[in-house]
FIPAVEX-767973 format. One record per residue: x, y, z of N, C-alpha, C in turn. Coordinates in steps of 0.1 Angstrom, whole numbers, plus 5000, padded with zeros to 4 digits. Example, Ala and Ser with C-alpha at 12.3 -4.5 7.8 and 13.67 -1.06 7.14 Angstrom:
<rovos>
513249435078512349555078513249675078/512849785071513749895071512950005079/
</rovos>
This chain:
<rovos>
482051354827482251204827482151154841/481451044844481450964857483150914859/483550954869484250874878484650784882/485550654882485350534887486650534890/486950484907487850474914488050314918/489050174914489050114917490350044918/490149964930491749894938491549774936/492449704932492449564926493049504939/492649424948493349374954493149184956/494349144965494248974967492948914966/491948944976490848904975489648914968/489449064967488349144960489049284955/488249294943488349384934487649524937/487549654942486949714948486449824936/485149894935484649974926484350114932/484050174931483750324933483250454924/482150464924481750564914480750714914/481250754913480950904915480450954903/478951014902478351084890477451134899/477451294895476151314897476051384908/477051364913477551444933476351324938/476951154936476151054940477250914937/477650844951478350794951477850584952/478150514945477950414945479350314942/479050194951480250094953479649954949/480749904948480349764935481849694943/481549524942483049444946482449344937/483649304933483649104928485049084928/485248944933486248864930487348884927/488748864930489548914920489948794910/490848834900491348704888492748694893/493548654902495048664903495348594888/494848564879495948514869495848594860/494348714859494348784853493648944854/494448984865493549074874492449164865/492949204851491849264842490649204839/490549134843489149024837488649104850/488649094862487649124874487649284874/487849344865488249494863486849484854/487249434842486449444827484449384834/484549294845483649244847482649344858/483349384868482649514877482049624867/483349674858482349784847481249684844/481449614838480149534831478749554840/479349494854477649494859477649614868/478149724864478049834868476749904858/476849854847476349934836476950014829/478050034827479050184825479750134815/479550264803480150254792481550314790/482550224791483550284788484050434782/483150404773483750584770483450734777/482650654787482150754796482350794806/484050734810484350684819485550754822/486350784838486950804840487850804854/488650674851488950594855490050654861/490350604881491950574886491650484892/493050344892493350274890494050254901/494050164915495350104920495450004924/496649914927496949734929497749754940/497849624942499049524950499249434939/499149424927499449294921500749304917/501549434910502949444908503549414921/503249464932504149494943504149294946/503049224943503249084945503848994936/504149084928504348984916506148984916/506649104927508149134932508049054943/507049054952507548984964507548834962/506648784954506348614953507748574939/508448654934509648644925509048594912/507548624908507248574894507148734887/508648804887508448864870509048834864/509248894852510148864841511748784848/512148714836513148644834514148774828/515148804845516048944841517448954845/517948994838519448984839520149114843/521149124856521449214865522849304856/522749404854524149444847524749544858/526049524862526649624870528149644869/529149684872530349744869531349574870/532449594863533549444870534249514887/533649344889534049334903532949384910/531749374907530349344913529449324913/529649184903529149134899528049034913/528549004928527948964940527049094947/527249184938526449294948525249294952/524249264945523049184951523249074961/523948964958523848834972524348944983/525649024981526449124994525149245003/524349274992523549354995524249465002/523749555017523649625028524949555036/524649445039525049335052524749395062/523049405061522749445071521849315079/521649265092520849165095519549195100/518349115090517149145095516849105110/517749065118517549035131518649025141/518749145144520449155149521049075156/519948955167520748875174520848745168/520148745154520148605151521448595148/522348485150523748485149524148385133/522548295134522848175124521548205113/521548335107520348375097520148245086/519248235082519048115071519648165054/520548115052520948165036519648255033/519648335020518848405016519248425004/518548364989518648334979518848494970/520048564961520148674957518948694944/518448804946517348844934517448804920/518548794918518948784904520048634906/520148554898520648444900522448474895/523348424900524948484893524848454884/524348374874524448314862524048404857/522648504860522348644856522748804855/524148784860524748894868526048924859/526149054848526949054847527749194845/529149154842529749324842530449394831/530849464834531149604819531849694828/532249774819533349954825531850024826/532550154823531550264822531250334839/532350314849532550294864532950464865/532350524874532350644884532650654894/533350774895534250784911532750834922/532750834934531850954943531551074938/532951134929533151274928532551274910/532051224907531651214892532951194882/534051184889535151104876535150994872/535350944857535250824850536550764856/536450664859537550564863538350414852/536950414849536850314837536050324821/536250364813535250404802534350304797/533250274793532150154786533050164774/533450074768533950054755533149974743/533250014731532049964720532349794721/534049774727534149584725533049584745/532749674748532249584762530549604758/529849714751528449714741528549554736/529649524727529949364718529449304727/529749264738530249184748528949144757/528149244762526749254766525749224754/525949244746524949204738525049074736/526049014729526448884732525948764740/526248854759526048774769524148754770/523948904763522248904770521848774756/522148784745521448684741521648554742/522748534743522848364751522148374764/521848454774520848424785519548414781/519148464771517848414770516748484777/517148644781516748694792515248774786/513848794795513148894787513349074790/514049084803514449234810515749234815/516049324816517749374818517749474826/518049454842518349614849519849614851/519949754849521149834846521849894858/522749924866522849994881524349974881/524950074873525950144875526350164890/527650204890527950294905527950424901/527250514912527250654908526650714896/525550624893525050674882524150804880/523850794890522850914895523451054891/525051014890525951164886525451194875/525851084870525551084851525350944843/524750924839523550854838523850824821/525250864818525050844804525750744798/526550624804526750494800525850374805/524750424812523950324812522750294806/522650484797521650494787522350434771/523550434775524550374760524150284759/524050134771523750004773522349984773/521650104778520250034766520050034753/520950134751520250154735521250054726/522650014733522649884724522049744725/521049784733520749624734519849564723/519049464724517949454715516949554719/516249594710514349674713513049574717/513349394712512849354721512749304733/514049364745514049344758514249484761/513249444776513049574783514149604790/514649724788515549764794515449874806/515849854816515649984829516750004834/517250114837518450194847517850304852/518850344861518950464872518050544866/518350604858517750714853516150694844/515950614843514450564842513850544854/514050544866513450544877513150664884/514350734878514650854885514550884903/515350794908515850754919516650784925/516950824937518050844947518750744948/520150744955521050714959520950604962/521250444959521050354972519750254967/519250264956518150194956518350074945/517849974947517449884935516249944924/515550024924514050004913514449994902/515849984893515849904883515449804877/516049704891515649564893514349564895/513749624899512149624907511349644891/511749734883510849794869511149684862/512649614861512549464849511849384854/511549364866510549264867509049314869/508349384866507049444864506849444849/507349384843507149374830505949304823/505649254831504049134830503449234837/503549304847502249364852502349494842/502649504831502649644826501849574811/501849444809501549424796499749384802/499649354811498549344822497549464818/498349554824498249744820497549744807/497949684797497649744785496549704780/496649554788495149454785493949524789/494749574798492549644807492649794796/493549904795493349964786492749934770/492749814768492449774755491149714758/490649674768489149614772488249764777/488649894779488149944780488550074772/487950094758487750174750487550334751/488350414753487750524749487850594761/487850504776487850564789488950624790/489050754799490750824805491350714816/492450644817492750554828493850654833/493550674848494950714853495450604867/496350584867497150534879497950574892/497050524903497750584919498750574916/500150654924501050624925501950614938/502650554941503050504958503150624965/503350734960503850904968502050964969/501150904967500150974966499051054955/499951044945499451144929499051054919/497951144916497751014902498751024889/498850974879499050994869498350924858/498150974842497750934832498850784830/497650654826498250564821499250574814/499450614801499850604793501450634799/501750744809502550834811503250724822/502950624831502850524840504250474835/504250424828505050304822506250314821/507550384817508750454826508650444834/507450514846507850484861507150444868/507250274866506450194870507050144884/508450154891508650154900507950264912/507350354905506950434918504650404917/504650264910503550234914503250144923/504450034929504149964936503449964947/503350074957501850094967501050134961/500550124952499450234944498450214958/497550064956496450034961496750074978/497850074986497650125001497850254999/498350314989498750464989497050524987/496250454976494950494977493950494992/494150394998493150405009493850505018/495150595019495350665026494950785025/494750815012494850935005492650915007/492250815009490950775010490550835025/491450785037491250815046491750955058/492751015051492851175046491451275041/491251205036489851275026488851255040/488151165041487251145052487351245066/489051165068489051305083489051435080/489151445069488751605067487251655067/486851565064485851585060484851595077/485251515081484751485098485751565110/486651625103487151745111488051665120/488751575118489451505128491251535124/491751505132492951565134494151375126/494951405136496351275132495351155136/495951065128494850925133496150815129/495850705133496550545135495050505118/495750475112495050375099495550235103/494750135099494850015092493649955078/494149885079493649885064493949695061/492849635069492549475068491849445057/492549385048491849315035491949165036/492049085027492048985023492748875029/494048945023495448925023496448965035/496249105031497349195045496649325049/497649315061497249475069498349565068/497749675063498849815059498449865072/499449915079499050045094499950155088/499450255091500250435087499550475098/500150625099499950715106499750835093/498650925097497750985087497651185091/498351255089497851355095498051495089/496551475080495951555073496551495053/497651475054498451355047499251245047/499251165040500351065047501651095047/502751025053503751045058504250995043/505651005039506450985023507350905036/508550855029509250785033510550725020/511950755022512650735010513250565010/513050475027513850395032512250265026/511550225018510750155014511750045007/511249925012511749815007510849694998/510749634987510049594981510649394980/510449304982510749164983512149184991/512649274995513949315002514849354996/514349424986515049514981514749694982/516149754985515449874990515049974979/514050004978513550094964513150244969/514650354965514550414974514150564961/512650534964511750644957510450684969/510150814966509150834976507950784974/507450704987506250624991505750645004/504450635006503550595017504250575027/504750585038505250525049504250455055/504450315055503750245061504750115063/503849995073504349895076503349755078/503449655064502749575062503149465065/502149385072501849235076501249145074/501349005072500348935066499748835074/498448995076497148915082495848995077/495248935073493848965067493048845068/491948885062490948765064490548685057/491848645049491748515044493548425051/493848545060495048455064494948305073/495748215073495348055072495948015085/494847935095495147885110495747775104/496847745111497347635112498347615125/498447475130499647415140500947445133/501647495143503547465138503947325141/505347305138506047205145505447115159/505347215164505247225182503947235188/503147215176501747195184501247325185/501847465184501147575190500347625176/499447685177498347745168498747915167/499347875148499948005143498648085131/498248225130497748275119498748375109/498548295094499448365085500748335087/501648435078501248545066500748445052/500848315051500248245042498548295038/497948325031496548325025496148265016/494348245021494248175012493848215001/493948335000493348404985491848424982/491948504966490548454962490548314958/491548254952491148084947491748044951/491347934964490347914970489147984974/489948074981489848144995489348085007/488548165018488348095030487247965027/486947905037486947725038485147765033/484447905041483047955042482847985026/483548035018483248095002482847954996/483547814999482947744995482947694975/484847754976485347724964486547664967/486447544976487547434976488047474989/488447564994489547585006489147535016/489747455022490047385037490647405048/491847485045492147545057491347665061/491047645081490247805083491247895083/490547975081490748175078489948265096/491048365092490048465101488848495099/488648475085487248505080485948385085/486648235085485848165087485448165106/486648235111486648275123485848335130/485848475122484648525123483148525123/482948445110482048365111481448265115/482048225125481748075134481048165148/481748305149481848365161480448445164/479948435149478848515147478548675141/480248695145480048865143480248895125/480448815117480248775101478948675100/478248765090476648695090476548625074/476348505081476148425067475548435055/474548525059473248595048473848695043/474648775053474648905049476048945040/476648875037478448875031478249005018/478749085019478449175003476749184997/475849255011474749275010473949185008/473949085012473548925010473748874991/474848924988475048904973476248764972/477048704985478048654980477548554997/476148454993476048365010477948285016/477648245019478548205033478148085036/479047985038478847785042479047805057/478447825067479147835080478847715087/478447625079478647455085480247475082/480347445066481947465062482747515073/482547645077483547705081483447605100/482547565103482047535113483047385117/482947305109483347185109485047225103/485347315099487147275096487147365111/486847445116487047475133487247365142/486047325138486047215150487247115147/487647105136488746965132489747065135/490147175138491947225146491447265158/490247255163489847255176490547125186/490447035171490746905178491846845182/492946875167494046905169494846945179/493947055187494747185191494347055211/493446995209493146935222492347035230/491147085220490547145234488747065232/488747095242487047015251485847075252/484547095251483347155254483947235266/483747335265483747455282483547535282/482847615296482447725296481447805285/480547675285479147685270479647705254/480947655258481047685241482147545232/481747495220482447415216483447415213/484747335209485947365203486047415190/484747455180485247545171485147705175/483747715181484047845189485247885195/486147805204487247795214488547825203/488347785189489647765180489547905172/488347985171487648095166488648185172/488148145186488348305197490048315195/490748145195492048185196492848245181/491848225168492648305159492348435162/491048485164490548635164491948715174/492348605189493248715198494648665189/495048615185496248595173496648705162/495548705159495448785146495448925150/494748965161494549115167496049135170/496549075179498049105185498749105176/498849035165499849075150499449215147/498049265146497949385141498249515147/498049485159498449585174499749585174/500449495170502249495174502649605161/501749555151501949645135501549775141/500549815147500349945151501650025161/501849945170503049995179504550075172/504449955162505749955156505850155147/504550175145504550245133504150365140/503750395156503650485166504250525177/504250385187505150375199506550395202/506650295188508350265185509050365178/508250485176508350585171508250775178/507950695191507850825197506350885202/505250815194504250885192503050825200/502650885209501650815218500350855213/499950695207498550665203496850715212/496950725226496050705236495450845231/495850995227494551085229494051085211/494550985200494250975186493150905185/492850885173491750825165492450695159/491750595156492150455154491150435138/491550485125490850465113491250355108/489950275108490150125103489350095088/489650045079489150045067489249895063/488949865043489349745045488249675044/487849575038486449475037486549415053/487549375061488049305075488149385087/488349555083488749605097487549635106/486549685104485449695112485349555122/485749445121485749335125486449325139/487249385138488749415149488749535158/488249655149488649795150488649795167/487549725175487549765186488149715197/488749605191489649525201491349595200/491449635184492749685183492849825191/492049895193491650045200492050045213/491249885220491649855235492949815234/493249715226494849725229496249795227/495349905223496250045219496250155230/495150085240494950225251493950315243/493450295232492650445227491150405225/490450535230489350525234488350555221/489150605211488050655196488750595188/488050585177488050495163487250585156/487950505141486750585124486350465120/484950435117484750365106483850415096/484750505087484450555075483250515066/482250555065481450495051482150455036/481350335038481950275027483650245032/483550175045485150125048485650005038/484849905035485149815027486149835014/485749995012485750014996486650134997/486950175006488050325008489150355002/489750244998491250244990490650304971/489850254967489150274956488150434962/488350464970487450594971488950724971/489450644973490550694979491550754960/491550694954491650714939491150774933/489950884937489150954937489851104941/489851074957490251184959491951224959/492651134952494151184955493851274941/494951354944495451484934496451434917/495951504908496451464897497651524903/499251454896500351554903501551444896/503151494897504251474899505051464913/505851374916506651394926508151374917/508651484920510151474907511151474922/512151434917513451404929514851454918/515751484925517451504918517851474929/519351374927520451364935521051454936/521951554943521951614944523151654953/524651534962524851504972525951654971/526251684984527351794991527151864996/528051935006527552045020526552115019/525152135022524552225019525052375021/526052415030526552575031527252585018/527452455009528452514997527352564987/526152554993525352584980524952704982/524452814973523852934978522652914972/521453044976520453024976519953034961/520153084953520153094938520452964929/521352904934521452784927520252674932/520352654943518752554950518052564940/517352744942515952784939516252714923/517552724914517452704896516852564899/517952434905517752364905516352314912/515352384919514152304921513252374911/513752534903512852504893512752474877/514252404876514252304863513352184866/513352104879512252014883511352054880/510752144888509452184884508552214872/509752294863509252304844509152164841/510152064846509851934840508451844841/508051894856506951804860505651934853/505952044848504852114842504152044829/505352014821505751984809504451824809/505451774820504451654818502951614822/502951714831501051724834500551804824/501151904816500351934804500051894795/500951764794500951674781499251584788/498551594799497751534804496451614801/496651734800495751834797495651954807/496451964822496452004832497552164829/496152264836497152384826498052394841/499352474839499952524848499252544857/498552684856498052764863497152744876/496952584874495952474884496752404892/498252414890499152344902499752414914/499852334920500552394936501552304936/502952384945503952354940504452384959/505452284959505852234967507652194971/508452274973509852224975510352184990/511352094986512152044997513151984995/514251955005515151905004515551795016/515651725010516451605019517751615028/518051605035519251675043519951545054/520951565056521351445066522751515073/522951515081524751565087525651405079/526751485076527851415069527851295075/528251215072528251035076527450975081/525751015076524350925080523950895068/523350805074522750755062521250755060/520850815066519050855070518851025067/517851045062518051175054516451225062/516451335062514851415067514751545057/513551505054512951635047512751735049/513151855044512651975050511752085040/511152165042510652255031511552355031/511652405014513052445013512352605016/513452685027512852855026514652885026/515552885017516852905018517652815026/519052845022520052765032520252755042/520252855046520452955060519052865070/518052935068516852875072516852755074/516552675060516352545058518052445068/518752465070519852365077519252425093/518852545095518352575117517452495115/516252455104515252385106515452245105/516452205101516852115099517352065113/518052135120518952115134517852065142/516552175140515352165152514552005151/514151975139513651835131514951735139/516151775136516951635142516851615154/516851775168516651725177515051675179/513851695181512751665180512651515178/513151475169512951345162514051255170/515051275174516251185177516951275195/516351345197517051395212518451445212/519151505201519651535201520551615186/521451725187522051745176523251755175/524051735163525651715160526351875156/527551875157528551995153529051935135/528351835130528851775118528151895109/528651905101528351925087527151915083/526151985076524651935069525151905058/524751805053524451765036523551755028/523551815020522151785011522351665001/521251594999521151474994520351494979/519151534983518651534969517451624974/516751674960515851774959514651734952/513751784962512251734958511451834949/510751794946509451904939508151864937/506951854946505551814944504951904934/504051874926503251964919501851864919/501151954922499551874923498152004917/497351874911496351964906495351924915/494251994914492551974922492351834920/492151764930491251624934490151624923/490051514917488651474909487551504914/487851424928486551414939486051534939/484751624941484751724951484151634963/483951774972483651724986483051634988/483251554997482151425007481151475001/480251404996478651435000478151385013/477151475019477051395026475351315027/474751275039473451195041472851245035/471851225024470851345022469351245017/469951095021468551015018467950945034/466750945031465650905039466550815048/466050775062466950725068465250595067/466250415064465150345060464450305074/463350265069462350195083463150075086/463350015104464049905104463649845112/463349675113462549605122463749525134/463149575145464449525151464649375154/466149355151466149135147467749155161/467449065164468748995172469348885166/470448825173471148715160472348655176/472148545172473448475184474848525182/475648575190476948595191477648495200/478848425199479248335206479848425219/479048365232480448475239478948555249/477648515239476948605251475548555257/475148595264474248475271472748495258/472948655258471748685251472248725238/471048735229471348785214471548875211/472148915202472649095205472049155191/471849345193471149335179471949345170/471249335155471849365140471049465135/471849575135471249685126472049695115/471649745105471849775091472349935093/473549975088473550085093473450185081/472650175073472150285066470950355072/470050225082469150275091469350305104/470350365106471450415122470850595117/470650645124470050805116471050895124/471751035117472751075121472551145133/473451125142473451145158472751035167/472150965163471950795170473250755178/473250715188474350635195473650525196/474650405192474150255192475350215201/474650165215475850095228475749915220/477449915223477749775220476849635233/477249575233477849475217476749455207/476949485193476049515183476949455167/476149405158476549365144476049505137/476649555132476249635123476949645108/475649645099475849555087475849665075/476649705060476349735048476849665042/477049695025476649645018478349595013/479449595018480749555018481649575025/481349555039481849585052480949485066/481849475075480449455087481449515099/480849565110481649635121480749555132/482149495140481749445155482049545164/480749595168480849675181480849645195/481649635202482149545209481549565222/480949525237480949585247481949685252/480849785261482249905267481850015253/481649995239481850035229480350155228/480550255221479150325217479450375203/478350355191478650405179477950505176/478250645167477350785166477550765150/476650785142477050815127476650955127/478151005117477951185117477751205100/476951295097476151365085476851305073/478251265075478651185063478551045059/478050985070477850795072478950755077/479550835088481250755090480550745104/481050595112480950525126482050595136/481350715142482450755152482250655166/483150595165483350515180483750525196/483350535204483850565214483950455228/484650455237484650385246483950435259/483150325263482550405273483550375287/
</rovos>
């Protein structure tokens, strides 16, 4: 069966398809009201018959449909006397010196918030029992709310999990119900709350399954693994990164393929920019927060911001000229698309600047108004009070000031996820992906001190290639909490391999024999009274807590005489990647007539090459537009580009 790897995202819908050891990419539009329609419509002009088909699947539309507060209509169940635990949260401050934070409206409204027994000590003793009059009593409450989902979050459920499975099953069958143990979640998290409201993106789910017949659908999942649709739906909390979890697992694949070592990712789309750190896999992370809530299942470590290239220039208060995290989406989108939008974008930025070619937008398939975009420039040029100078107009002048706006948002996003971390960027690789990042790649490089960059073939479309190459698989977790010396080695090893039969069980039900998985243990670990846990690979007690000592110092400069604890217990199981290897160049390199094109900024015209006609080992010295068919890369002066046997832009600084 052909292949088809595609990421739904804000802007554009991305396609990917593999038959044949022969890879072709396809974009259109996205539908925010109905992201299946721009799914159903790419197969269409793909040519591809559903049944022939074999589909992985990733978004941002769940994870937006938590952050913008439009899921279901859901009602909060938790013990008496906490009933404020959501408004109480952490009390932790998203900005420690702000002294006067601005209220901050609780997830769930009080009127939605309510309580019952069924309460657990730390130590797994019942303190309070659920009683059949407090079953009466919730049922009651939920139907006078009028609610369509119900999350459940016990204290201590994670012990035991069996009064909050009592409370779903007395409820009605038609409201969705989620608790602890439908997430299957550590310590500390909301994705209860997070799964009752994904309730529309699941019925979403079912629509594109029903518009496409006969196909296998599987679904990224935030930890990296695919899974079968059907199997999705219980743990729809650990889909929320699907679509950034795919372009990492996209750009993993690549540097393997190009022999490249740890690299800095970003990943400029539409909307926002994801930055990770990538090496050989991505980083997991248990501390992921979703609309601010902390959803503590393993995910992507990453850190997103909202700037992409439809994010929207505008004046503050005070006259100064801010970009984003506002977008303008696909509908409108930027002022250039030329379907209503009026505020400029980075995109229309771009294109004023020259280094976005009006003809050339998605292989010259999707033209470009750069009067449009030209004239809303000039009108916050004007705003902004600037004058003809230095040969260039006030829309040019209002261009350059989003381009250096928008770059230093993304550079601070980069620091944050490297610098601030220990990790010095200057001898790495800078992999930029994303319909937007080739745009940047080389300005963010210089402001990072680093002299190399990736621009992957097929960067536009990488997150959807990337769905390809992640691994069919499980990531299973158990709570697990107490001294790790009280445990001996025999009991671990039972407990990671009841995990493990469990996650067998369920990739078999997928068609995946045992015998094709690789298998993976670890444990979470923390010294007694933290609250930050680090993974380790489990090789025994003994072992696993010295390794654990060496990881703390390394990471933090120092280690404690406290106590190790173990938290919870991991288990990866992964089958063979769909994808096989990169293919790589193996067609004619085309005839190309050499054209120049005005860039704002240079006395002379700089060239435009097409870079399917760049032939492998060519170096092309900047400043250069280099064009395909859902991407464009500004090569900047200082800059030199080599394409290597796979079609990926190795960049260097001269």
């Amino acid at each position: 069966m052909a292949l088809l790897g595609i990421d739904t995202g804000g802007t554009f819908t991305d396609f990917v398809l593999w038959h044949d050891d022969r890879l072709r990419v396809h974009k259109v539009a996205s539908t925010p009201a109905a992201p299946e329609q721009a799914i159903l419509r790419g197969v269409q002009e793909l040519g591809l018959a559903p049944a022939e088909l074999s589909i992985v699947h990733g978004s941002t539309v769940a994870t937006n449909a938590v952050l913008e507060g439009k899921g279901a209509r859901t009602a909060f169940v938790t013990n008496r006397g906490f009933r404020d635990l959501l408004g109480i949260g952490r009390q932790a401050r998203a900005a420690l010196y702000d002294l006067q934070p601005p209220p901050a409206a609780p997830p769930v409204p009080p009127a939605l918030c309510l309580e019952t027994g069924g309460r657990l000590g730390a130590d797994g003793a019942l303190i309070e029992p659920l009683t059949a009059a407090d079953l009466d009593a919730l049922r009651a409450a939920v139907a006078e709310l009028d609610v369509e989902a119900v999350a459940v979050n016990l204290l201590f459920s994670y012990l035991d999990a069996g009064a909050e499975r009592a409370i779903a099953a007395a409820l009605p069958p038609e409201i969705t119900v989620h608790h602890r143990a439908d997430a299957g979640v550590e310590p500390g998290g909301d994705a209860a709350l997070v799964l009752a409201h994904q309730r529309q993106h699941r019925r979403r789910q079912r629509d594109e399954q029903a518009g496409l017949p006969g196909a296998g659908i599987a679904v990224m999942q935030s930890s990296g693994e695919t899974v079968a649709a059907d199997a999705a739906g219980d743990g729809a909390v650990r889909l929320l990164l699907s679509g950034p979890a795919g372009g990492l697992a996209g750009a993993g694949y690549v540097a393997a393929a190009a022999g490249l070592g740890q690299m800095l990712t970003f990943d400029m789309g539409g909307t926002s920019t994801d930055v990770a750190l990538v090496d050989g896999a991505p980083r997991l992370t248990l501390e992921g927060r979703i609309g601010g809530l902390p959803v503590a299942v393993p995910m992507v470590d990453m850190h997103t911001i909202g700037a992409g290239g439809g994010s929207i220039a505008r004046l503050d208060a005070g006259g100064a000229l801010q970009v984003g995290p506002e977008s303008s989406g696909a509908e409108p989108g930027p002022v250039c698309y030329g379907r209503g939008g009026r505020e400029p974008t980075v995109t229309d930025a771009n294109l004023v600047l020259g280094r976005l070619r009006a003809d050339a937008f998605l292989g010259g398939r999707m033209p470009l108004d750069l009067d449009a975009a030209r004239q809303a420039l000039a009108s916050l040029g004007q705003r902004l009070g600037l004058v003809p100078a230095a040969g260039e107009e006030p829309a040019e002048q209002a261009a350059r000031g989003i381009i250096d706006i928008v770059n230093e948002h993304m550079a601070q996003a980069l620091r944050v996820i490297s610098v601030q971390r220990g990790i010095d960027p200057t001898d790495g690789w800078l992999c930029c992906f994303g319909g937007a990042g080739g745009l940047h790649v080389c300005a963010l490089a210089q402001a990072l001190g680093m002299s190399r960059a990736l621009v992957p073939e097929r960067a536009g479309v990488l997150s959807a290639l990337g769905m390809l190459a992640a691994p069919p698989g499980r990531l299973l977790t158990r709570a697990w909490l107490g001294p790790l010396a009280e445990r001996s080695d025999a009991e671990v090893a039972a407990a990671l391999a009841g995990l493990a039969d469990r996650g067998r069980a369920a990739l078999a039900a997928e068609g995946i024999a045992p015998g094709d998985l690789r298998r993976e243990d670890s444990l979470d670990l923390r010294y007694r009274g933290q609250s930050y846990t680090l993974n380790l690979p489990w090789s025994g007690v003994a072992a696993t807590a010295a390794a654990f000592q060496e990881l703390h110092h390394a990471r933090y400069g120092h280690t404690l005489t406290l106590p190790v604890e173990l938290v919870s217990l991991r288990v990866r199981l992964t089958a063979p990647a769909r994808a096989a290897a990169l293919p790589a160049i193996d067609t004619p390199i085309p005839a190309e007539t050499a054209v120049t094109v005005p860039v704002a900024g240079f006395a002379a015209p700089v060239p435009l090459r097409q870079r399917a006609a760049i032939g492998v080992g060519e170096r092309l010295t900047g400043p250069a537009v280099i064009l395909d068919d859902v991407a464009t890369t500004w090569l900047a002066p200082d800059w030199q580009a080599e394409r290597d046997t796979f079609g990926n832009l190795l960049l260097r600084r001269r």
